[in-house]
C-alpha positions, 0 to 999 in steps of 0.5 A: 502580399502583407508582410507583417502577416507573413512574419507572424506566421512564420515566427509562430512556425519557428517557435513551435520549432524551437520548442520541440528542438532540443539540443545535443550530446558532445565529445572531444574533437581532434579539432584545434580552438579556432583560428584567427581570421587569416588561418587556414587550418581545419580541425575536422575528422577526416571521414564523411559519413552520409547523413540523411536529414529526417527534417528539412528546417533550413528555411529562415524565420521571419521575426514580427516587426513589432517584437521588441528584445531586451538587450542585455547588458554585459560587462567587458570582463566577461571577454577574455583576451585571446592574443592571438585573435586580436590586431590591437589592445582590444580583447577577444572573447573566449567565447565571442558569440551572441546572435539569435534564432529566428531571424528578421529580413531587413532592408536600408530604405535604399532598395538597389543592390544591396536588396539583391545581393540579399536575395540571392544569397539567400537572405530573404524569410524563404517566401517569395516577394518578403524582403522588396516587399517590406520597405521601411515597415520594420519599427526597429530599424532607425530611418537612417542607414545602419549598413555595416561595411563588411568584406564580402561574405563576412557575418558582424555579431553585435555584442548584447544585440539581436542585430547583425550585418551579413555583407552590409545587409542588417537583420535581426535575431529572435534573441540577442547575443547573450553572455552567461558565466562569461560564455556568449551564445547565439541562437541557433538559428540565426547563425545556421541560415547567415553562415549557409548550413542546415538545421535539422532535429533528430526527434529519437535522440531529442538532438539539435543537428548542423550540417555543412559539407558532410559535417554533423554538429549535435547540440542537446538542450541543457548539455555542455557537450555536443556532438561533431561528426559523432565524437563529444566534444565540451562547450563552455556552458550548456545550450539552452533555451530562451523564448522558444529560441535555442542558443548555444556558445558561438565558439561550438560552432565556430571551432567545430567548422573552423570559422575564422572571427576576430572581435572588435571589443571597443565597437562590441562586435564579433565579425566572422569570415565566412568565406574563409571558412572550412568544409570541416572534413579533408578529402584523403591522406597518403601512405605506404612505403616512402623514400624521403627527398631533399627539401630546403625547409624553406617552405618554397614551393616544395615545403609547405611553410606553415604557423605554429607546426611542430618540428615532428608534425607531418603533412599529407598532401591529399589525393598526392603522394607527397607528404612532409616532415621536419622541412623535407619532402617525402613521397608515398608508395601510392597517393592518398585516396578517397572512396566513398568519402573515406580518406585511404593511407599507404600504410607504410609510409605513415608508419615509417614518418610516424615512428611505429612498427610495422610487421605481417602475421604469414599464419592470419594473413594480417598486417600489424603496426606495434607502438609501444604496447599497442597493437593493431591488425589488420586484413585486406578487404576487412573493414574490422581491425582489432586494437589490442585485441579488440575488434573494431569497425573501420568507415571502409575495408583496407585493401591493396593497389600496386602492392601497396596497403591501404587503411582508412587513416582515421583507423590509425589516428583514432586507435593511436589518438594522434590529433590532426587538423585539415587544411581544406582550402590547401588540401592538406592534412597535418598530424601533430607528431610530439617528439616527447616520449610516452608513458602509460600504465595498466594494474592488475588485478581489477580489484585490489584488496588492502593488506591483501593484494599484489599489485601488477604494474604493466607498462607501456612506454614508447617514443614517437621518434623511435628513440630507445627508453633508457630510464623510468622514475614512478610516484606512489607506487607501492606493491600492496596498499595497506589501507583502502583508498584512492592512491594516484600513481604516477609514471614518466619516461625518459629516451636516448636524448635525454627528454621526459615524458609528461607524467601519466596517472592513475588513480587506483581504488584500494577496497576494504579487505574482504569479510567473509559471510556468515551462514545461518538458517532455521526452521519454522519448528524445532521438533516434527512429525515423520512425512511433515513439511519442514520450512527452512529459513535462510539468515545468511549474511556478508557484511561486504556491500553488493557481495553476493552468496552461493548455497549449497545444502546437504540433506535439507529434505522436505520432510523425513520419514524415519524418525530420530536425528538429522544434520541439515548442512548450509555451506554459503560463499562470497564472490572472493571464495571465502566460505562459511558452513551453518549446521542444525539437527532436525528431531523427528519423532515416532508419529507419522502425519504423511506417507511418503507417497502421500507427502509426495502427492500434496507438497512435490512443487509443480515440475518437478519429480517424485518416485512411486510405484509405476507398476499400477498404472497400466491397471488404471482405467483410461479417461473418457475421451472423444478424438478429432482432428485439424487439418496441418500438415506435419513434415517430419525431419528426422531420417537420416537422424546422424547425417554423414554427408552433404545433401537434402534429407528431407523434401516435401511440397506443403499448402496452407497450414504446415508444421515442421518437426526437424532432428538430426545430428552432424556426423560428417566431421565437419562443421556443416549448417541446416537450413530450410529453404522455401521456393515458390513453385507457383506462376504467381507470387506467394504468401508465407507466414511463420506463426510460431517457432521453437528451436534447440541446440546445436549441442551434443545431447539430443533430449535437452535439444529436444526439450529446449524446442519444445520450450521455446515453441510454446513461449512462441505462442505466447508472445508471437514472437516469431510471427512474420510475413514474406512474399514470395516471387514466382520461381524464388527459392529463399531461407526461412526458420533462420534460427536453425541456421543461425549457428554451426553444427560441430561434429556430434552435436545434434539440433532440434526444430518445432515451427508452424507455417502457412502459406497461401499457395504450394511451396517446395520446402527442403530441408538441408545439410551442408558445408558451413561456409557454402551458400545454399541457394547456389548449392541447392540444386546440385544437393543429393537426396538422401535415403532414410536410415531405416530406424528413425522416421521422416515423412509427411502427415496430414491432419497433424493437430489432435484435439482430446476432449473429456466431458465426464468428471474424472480425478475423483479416481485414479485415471490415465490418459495415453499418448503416443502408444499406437494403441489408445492413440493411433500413430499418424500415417503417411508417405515419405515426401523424397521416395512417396513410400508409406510411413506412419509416425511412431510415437506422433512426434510432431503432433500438437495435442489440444487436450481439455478436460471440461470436468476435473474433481476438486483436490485431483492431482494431475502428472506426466508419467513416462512409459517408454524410457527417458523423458524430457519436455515441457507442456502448456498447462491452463496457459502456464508452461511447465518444464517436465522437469524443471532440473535443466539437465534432469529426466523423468524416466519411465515407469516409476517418476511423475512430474507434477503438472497441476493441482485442482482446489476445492471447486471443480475446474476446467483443465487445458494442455497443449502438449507435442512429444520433445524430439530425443525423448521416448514415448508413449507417456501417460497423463495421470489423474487421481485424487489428493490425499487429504490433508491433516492437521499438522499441530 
């Protein structure tokens, strides 16, 4: 097999990689900086989330031999000295990384055990035969042998170099280590395949990802920040990309996966310890009620003996109950566990060595630990908390063993921010404890105005230790600011033993003072004709930036039709309440250029209402139409209306095309639920699709219900929404139109359904009230059926959508179209679904009326006129909905109210309507069509 080839192309391979292969976002760890090459320590979280790698890229890249890298030269004062991390006079770099990306297989010209050694650790291109395969052909490496001697599993970095040594095996790296601002970075790459992790790229959040033993690192090209197992953590400079090879500062990775290194800064060489290296993640901690015992504080075999640990920190033994603290050993009511690569505390026992209160809430059941001002509950088998009051999510449900409670541990270390590191290789777990008290403090209110606002100070002090606070001193602190501007304040604590705090600081925003807006208006004239159209001209303003104005006006009429003066009123107010009120007298004279009924007719916008006299309308002639029909069933809902007890009010079997029309109120005194659930009657598997839905409420007034689902019906069918398709197995019964149960029914309130379906066989569809907190897949088979309430009407409908065609010119007079009056449009019959009587659907609620009018007359004005009572809906109108009417809480009321539904202009046109009847609304109405009044010279 020819080498070389198979290089190139896997280095063409990498590069495309590379160049697709952002890097990612960051946060703050609870980790520690990494550890010399003897520490032991882990700084990792301690919860191991399952992450499904979407791409697998932990083969290696084989670099072309030919390929020269130009190494870079840097001067030692970019290494900063870390003496913790050094055995003699040489300095360590704070950011001690420079190794590349793509990475060359390479071999000594001895071939022997060496050669081996690499090949099974993995150290081969990832294409069988590549490293026994290229002896002596890479022309970078020198004849003689340039084998570092290393320990086993330990990786040498050379400074400015793409040439490393992994257990004295040489390779070479698509880009040399490189030091930017003092930072040194490696590619990516290189180190991921010779420290045995996994790279993978997240191609939605554009994010570079490592992975070892169930840690996630995210990196993002161009970031300081990264990602380690979802916390941001910064970097000392931002990834990059050079030559299509991603880089990033060593220590992101080092730190993050507590990998021991040590430089040797005279032979310019990094050497990480590999084999020392942590999983990133401890396995559990321990917790509830503990009885302390006696320990030497010798860190003999009982206390563990530990560098640089704090006289409070504590250590939890994993998968054990003990645990201890200031050297003495202490034992949990219940042994840390794990599940499901969640870490488990007894919670007694963390809150007693940690210095918190512990307490139980008998009323909701929830345990509650107080720090201080902070507070957190909690609830057997919830994986929701709340701090503060706030809900947040756990990584797994608290429960109980052995009457001992248990939480996941980073539940409390994350809301408490109380830092901790793990000791993966001892399996142990260290809270770092601070003896000092601890101040913090909040300001009400969220905007604080100068010279006008009182500030309220509210502190929260506490001390780990349980020491009582005895005294408290504040820095800049003042109860009203008298200019604006950013004022720190600071505040420090003091306990019984006479220790301060560290000072906490807010900085707080001073505004201006607030300036009230001004009100202004006019109009377009200052003198008009009665019934002519006044425009009026906002000019209202607040001189405070981003405040934003309410209007109310008083009067400001479209038109007046006496003559003489009248007082328009503007009254404008500010978000801070402060109000200003602009006053104009309008002057009308004796002319009149329109009636009201004229101006009414021409200028009323489209939705809304007008009055006039209905009493004419019965004596208009109808419109010449033609009648027809498409078969859909129709499943009416809606009896028993006020439902008193649990059951199925309706029952029907439906094939192909169906509609449900579903109304009903909750008078049981309860909270209750309704739904629709679907079951599959047939032998063989079926097809149902929801085409369009509309539902409204739950809430008390049943025509805005009504009107609500009619609304969001026709927006369904413009956007398609609510189109999906489920197959059904034979004998399956489940919950369909979800929206309807998606929220409780109170007691009173009433709730409304439009919704069109097919199926492609015979479904049973029943449609339910009950308890909402039962099942009603369990409970449907024990459901009563109930009875009609012999006022309201349910039943099943055939032929359900009616199609209304016109072909003669109409508009040129007045003309009327009726709907739902039984008499020039029959009521549907049918038969009730639950008892099989006969039934006819008064008012044809439910029905989708297609209406087109092939010729209406230029200037024709066409409206909705109730006639049976109180009207409130919405119609499609040549694909355009209008609210009839537009007022959220307003109605069109029969017989005197039109609501404007459309204008023709001056050309003859075509006019579509798609139009059902708004459940809790009363029918018939009519459509009206008449001709405009003409239109007049203003001047």
């Amino acid at each position: 097999m020819n080498f070389r080839r198979i290089s190139l192309i896997t280095v063409l391979a990498a590069a495309q990689v590379f160049a697709a292969v952002p890097a990612a976002a960051a946060s703050p760890d609870l980790t520690a900086p990494a550890q010399s090459a003897g520490s032991t320590l882990q700084s990792t979280a301690v919860e191991q989330g399952e992450q499904s790698l979407q791409q697998q890229t932990d083969q290696q890249d084989v670099q072309p031999e030919q390929q020269s890298v130009e190494e870079q030269s840097v001067e030692t004062d970019s290494i900063e000295t870390d003496s913790a991390q050094q055995e003699s006079a040489d300095s360590i770099p704070d950011e001690a990384e420079g190794v590349s990306s793509s990475v060359d297989t390479e071999q000594d010209s001895k071939q022997s055990a060496n050669q081996q050694q690499a090949e099974e650790e993995g150290n081969g291109s990832g294409e069988t035969g590549n490293s026994s395969g290229n002896t002596g052909n890479d022309t970078n490496i020198s004849s003689t042998s340039e084998t570092s001697p290393a320990s086993k599993n330990e990786l040498v970095l050379l400074m400015n170099s793409d040439v490393m040594y992994h257990n004295g095996q040489r390779y070479k790296a698509g880009e040399p280590m490189a030091v930017k601002k003092g930072v040194s970075y490696i590619a990516v790459r290189a180190m991921v395949e010779r420290a045995g992790l996994k790279l993978s790229f997240d191609n939605k959040t554009k994010e570079t990802i490592i992975i070892k033993d169930g840690n996630e690192l995210r990196f993002k090209t161009g970031s300081s920040n990264y990602k380690v197992n979802g916390q941001v953590r910064p970097m000392k400079g931002p990834a990059y990309i050079s030559n299509n090879v991603f880089m990033v500062p060593l220590t992101s990775i080092t730190q993050a996966l507590d990998i021991p290194y040590t430089v040797n800064q005279s032979e310019k060489k990094v050497i990480l310890d590999l084999s020392r290296s942590g999983s990133g993640d401890g396995g559990s901690s321990d917790g509830g009620s503990t009885q302390p015992e006696p320990g030497d504080g010798s860190g003999g075999s009982q206390v563990p003996n530990l560098p640089n640990l704090g006289p409070n920190d504590l250590i939890l033994m994993m998968n054990s109950d003990v645990m201890y603290q200031g050297g003495k050993m202490y034992k949990a009511g219940q042994p840390m566990a794990v599940k499901r690569g969640v870490s488990y505390v007894a919670i007694r026992s963390l809150v007693n060595r940690v210095g918190l209160k512990l307490t139980y809430d008998a009323k909701t059941k929830e345990t509650i630990i107080i720090r201080g001002g902070d507070e957190l509950r909690f609830k057997t088998n919830s994986s929701v908390y709340t701090v503060n009051g706030e809900r947040r999510t756990m990584k797994g449900p608290a429960y109980q063993s052995n009457n001992t409670f248990m939480v996941p541990l980073t539940s409390i270390t994350q809301a408490l921010d109380i830092s901790y590191k793990v000791d993966q290789p001892n399996k142990r777990i260290i809270l770092s404890l601070s003896t000092k008290p601890i101040a913090s403090f909040t300001v009400s209110p969220a905007e604080i105005y100068a010279g006008e606002t009182y500030v309220t100070y509210r502190t929260n002090a506490y001390s780990p230790t349980g020491l009582p606070i005895v005294d408290e001193r504040w820095e800049g602190r003042e109860e009203m600011f008298s200019q604006p501007g950013t004022y720190p304040v600071t505040y420090s604590v003091q306990d019984s033993s006479g220790e301060w705090s560290d000072p906490y600081t807010l900085n707080i925003q001073v505004l201006a003072p607030n300036t009230p807006p001004v009100a202004m208006f006019t109009t377009d004239k200052e003198q008009y004709k009665m019934g002519e159209k006044i425009t009026y001209i906002d000019q209202s303003y607040d001189q405070d930036p981003g405040d934003e104005l309410t209007y109310k006006w008083e009067n400001n009429e479209k038109a007046f039709f006496t003559a003489g003066s009248h007082k328009v009123r503007l009254i404008v107010t500010d978000k801070k309440g402060a109000t200003s009120t602009y006053e104009k007298v309008i002057t009308v004279t004796n002319e009149v250029l329109y009636t009201q009924d004229q101006f009414n007719q021409l200028f009323t916008d489209i939705g809304d209402s007008y009055s006039f006299n209905g009493s004419v309308v019965p004596t208009w002639d109808l419109l010449p139409i033609t009648r027809s029909s498409e078969p859909t069933m129709l499943i009416r809902s809606n009896s028993p209306e006020t439902v008193y007890q649990e059951g199925i009010v309706y029952r029907e079997t439906g094939n192909g095309s169906t509609r449900f029309m579903i109304h009903h109120m909750n008078a049981t005194g309860k909270n209750m639920k309704m739904y629709v659930v679907a079951t599959n009657i047939n032998s063989l598997p079926t097809r149902l699709t929801t085409e369009y839905s509309g539902m409204g409420g739950p809430i008390n007034i049943p025509t805005a219900t009504g009107k609500a689902a009619v609304l969001r019906y026709l927006e369904s069918m413009q956007s398609s929404a609510d189109y999906q398709s489920i197959t059904m197995a034979p004998g399956e019964s489940r919950v369909i139109l979800k929206d309807l149960s998606a929220q409780s029914l109170k007691n009173g309130q009433v709730v409304s359904m439009l919704a069109d379906l097919y199926s492609d066989a015979p479904i049973r569809y029943d449609v339910i009230m009950i308890d909402e907190t039962k099942d009603p897949i369990q409970k449907l088979p024990h459901l009563i059926l109930q009875s009609p309430d012999g006022v309201h009407n349910r039943g099943s409908y055939a032929d359900s959508t009616r199609i209304i065609e016109s072909y003669e010119l109409v508009g040129n007079k007045p003309g009327r179209l009726a709907i739902g009056d039984n008499t020039n449009d029959p009521n549907l019959e049918g038969y009730d679904g639950i008892n099989g009587s006969y039934t006819t659907n008064a008012g044809n609620f439910g029905v989708l009326y297609k209406i087109k009018l092939h010729r209406v007359a230029p200037n024709t004005l066409i409206t909705l006129n109730p006639r049976g009572g109180k009207y409130m809906g919405a119609m499609m109108v040549n694909g355009k909905i209008i609210q009839t009417p537009n007022t959220s809480n307003g109605a069109v009321s029969a017989p005197n109210d039109a609501a404007v539904l459309y204008r023709t202009g001056s050309y003859e046109e075509t006019v579509e309507f798609l139009f059902t009847a708004a459940p809790g609304s009363s029918l018939p109405i009519n459509l009206l069509v008449q001709p405009l009044p003409e239109l007049k010279n203003e001047s």
